[in-house]
C-alpha positions in Angstrom: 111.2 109.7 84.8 110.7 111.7 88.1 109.7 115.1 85.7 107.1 112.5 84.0 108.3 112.8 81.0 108.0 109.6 80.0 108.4 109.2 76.2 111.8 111.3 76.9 113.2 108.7 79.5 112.2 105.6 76.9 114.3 107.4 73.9 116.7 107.5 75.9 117.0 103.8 78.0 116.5 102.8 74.6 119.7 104.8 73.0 121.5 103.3 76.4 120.5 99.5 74.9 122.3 100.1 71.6 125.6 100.3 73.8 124.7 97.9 77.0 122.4 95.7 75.1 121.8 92.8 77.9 121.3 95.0 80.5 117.8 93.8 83.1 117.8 97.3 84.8 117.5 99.2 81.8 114.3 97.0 80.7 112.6 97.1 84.0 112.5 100.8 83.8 111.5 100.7 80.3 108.9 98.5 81.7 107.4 100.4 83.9 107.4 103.7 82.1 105.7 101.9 79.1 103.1 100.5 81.7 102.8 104.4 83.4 101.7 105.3 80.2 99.0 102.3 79.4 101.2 100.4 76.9 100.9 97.4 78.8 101.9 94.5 76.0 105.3 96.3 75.6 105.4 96.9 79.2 105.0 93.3 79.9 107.5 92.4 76.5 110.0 94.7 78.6 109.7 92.9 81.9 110.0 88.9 80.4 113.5 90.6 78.3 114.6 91.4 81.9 114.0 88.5 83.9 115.2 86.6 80.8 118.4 88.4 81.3 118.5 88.4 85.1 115.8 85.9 87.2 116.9 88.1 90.0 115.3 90.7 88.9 112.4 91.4 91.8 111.3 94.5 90.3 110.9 93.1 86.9 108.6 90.5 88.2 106.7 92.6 90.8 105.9 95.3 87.4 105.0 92.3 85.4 102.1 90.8 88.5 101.0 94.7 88.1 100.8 94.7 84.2 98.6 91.2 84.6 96.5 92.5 87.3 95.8 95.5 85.3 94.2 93.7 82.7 92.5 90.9 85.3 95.2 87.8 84.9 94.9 87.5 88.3 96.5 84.0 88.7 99.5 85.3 86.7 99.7 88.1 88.8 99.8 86.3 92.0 102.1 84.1 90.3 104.6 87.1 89.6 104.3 88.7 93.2 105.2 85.0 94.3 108.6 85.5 92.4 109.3 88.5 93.9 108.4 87.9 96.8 111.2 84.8 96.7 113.4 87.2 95.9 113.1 89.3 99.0 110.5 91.9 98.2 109.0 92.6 101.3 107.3 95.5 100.9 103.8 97.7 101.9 102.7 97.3 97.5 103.4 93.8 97.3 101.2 92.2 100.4 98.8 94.3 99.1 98.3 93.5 95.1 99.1 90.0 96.4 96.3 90.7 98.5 93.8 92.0 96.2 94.4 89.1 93.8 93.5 86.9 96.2 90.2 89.1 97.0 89.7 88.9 93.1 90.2 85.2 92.7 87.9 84.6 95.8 90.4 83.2 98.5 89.4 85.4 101.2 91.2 84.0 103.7 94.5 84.3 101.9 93.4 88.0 100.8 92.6 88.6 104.4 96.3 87.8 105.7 98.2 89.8 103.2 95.5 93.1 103.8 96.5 92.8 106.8 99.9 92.6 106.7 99.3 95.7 104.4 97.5 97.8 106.6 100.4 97.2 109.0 102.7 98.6 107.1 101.1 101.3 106.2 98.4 102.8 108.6 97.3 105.4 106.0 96.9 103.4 103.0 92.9 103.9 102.9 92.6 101.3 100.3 94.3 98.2 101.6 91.8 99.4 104.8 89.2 99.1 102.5 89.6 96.0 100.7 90.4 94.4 104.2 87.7 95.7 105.4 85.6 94.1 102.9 87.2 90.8 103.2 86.3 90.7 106.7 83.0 91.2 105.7 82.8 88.3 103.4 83.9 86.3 105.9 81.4 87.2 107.7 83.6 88.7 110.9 81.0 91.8 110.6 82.4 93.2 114.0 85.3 93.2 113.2 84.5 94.7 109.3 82.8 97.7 110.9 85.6 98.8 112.9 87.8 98.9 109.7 85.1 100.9 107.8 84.8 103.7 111.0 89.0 103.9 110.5 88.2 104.8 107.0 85.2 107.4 107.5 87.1 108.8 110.2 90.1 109.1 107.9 87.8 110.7 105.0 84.8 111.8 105.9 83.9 111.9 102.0 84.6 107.7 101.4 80.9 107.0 100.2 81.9 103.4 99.5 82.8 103.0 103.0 79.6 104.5 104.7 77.7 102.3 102.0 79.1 98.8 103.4 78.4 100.1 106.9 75.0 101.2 106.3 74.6 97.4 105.4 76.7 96.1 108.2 74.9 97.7 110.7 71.7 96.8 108.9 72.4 93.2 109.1 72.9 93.6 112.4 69.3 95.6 112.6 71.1 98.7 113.7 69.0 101.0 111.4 69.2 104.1 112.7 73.1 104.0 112.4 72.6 102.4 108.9 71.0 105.0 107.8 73.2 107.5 108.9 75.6 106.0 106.6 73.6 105.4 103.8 72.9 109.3 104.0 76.5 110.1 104.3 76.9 107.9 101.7 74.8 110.0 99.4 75.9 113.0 100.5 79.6 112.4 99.1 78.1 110.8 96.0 74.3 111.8 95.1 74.4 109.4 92.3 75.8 106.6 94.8 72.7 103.8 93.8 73.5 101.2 95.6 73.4 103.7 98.9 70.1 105.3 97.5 68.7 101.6 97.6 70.0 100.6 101.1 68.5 104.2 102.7 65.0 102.6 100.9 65.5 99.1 102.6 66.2 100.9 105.8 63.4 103.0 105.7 60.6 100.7 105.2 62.4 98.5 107.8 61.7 101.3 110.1 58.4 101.9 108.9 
């Protein structure tokens, strides 16, 4: 597993089965190998066989909420991080997919508590910055959204996604010489960035 040789490890938790046939562990790395290599119906097959065997199984279930997000069962998802969660995962991963279904199924203010809790936990984890950062935004705490994108920019100078939401944060707030600064930095990490190209046009004849 840790060489990522993946197919290897499966021949052989499956060879370990024939001998210790009911045993969870075994299927929740089966699980998540099969899922590290996009199989995710088997994955998924894998994880139910181990929390069949063993509902304490907080890994099974928090693999499982990954497979679903994966392929946009949001609600189950959430539904699985909830089960591992009762089980006493308390980790950095799980406040944030937990988060980011909740961003997905539109309950900002739920997404917005577990981003949080994320970012908390883990200062350098860019992405749950991001997606907090955005939730701010559509809660329309814009303030508080743009200090969350400047962590990120300052972080990586090259996050065109981030200098696109504050080229429109700071153009709501009719900043537009600082919006489009970002909307050029924008394009300048990612030329074909359209949605940045678009904003730098708005901004422009705004300043017309």
């Amino acid at each position: 597993m840790r060489e990522g040789r993946y197919e290897e490890a499966i021949a052989y938790f499956r060879e370990a089965l024939t001998s210790d046939p009911d045993n969870p562990l075994v299927y929740t790395n089966i699980g998540s190998l099969l899922a590290r290599s996009g199989e995710y119906e088997q994955a998924l097959e894998s994880y139910r066989r181990a929390i069949q065997l063993d509902e304490g199984q907080a890994a099974a279930y928090y693999g499982a909420g990954n497979i679903s997000y994966n392929i946009e069962k949001f609600q189950e998802a959430l539904q699985f991080y909830r089960q591992a969660e009762a089980l006493g995962m308390d980790d950095q991963s799980l406040h944030l997919m937990m988060g980011m279904c909740e961003y997905q199924l539109g309950n900002h203010p739920y997404a917005l508590a577990r981003l949080q809790r994320a970012v908390e936990l883990d200062t350098d984890d860019d992405e749950a910055r991001f997606y907090f950062a955005l939730t701010l935004a559509k809660l329309e705490l814009v303030d508080e959204a743009i200090d969350a994108f400047e962590v990120i920019v300052q972080n990586d100078e090259q996050h065109a996604d981030a200098h696109y939401n504050l080229g429109i944060a700071y153009h709501a707030r009719e900043e537009n010489d600082k919006a489009l600064a970002h909307f050029e930095r924008a394009l300048a990490a990612q030329p074909d960035h359209y949605l940045a190209a678009h904003g730098k046009k708005r901004v422009l004849k705004a300043l017309e």
